[in-house]
C-alpha positions in Angstrom: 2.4 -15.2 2.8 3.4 -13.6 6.3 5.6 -10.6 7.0 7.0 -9.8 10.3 5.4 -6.5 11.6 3.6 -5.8 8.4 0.1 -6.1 8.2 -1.3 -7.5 5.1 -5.5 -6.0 4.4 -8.2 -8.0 3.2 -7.7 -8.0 -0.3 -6.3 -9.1 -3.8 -3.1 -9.1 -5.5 -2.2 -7.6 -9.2 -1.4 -10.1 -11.5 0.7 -10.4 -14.8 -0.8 -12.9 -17.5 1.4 -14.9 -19.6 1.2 -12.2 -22.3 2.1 -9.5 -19.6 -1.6 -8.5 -19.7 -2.0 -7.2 -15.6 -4.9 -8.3 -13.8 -6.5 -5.8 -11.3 -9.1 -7.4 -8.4 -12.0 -5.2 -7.1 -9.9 -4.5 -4.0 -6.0 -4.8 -5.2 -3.7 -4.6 -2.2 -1.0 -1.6 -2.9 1.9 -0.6 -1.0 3.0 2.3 0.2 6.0 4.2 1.9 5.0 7.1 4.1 8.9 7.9 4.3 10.6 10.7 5.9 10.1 14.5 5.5 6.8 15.8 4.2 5.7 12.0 3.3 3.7 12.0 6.5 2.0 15.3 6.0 1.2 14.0 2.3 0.5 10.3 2.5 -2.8 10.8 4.3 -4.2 13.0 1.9 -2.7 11.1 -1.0 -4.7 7.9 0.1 -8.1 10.1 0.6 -7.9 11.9 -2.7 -7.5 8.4 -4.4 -10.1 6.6 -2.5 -12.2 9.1 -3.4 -11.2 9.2 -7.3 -11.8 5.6 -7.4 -15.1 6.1 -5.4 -16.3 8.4 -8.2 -15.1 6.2 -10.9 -16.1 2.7 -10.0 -19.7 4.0 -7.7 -18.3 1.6 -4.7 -17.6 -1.5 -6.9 -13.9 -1.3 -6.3 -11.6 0.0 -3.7 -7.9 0.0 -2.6 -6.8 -2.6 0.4 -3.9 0.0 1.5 -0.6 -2.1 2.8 2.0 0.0 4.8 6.1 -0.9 4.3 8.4 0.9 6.4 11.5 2.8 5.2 13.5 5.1 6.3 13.3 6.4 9.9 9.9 5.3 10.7 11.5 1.7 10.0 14.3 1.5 12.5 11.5 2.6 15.1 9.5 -0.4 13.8 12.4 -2.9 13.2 14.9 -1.4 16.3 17.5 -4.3 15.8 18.0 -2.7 12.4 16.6 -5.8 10.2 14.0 -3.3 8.4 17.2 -1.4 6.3 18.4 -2.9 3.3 
């Protein structure tokens, strides 16, 4: 699958079982929104103090594959004809 402007990391996806049972990959790819306002301040340090929490709990076996989507502002500068806005 292929997304225009949106770069999609080495890594897995999260999958639901038939009994709704999820299954998480050593490296799941997870979205996020930096947004508007403080959301770039914050999103940075988000991502490190959950790398690192993950770090500590899994000793390097697993990671996240981070996968930025654009909303808000930051989108109409990626997606200037407007097609980025629901």
């Amino acid at each position: 699958m292929s997304f225009d402007k949106i770069t999609i990391p080495e890594g897995d996806k999260i999958t639901v079982t038939a009994d709704g049972t999820l299954t998480v990959p050593d490296r799941p790819i997870i979205p996020f929104i930096e947004g508007d306002g403080i959301g770039i301040d914050v999103t940075p340090v988000m991502k490190k103090v959950i790398d690192a929490a993950v770090e500590k709990a899994y000793g390097g076996k697993r990671q996240i594959a981070w996968m930025e989507v654009y909303a808000g502002e930051k989108s109409t500068e990626v997606y200037p004809d407007g097609s980025g806005l629901p």
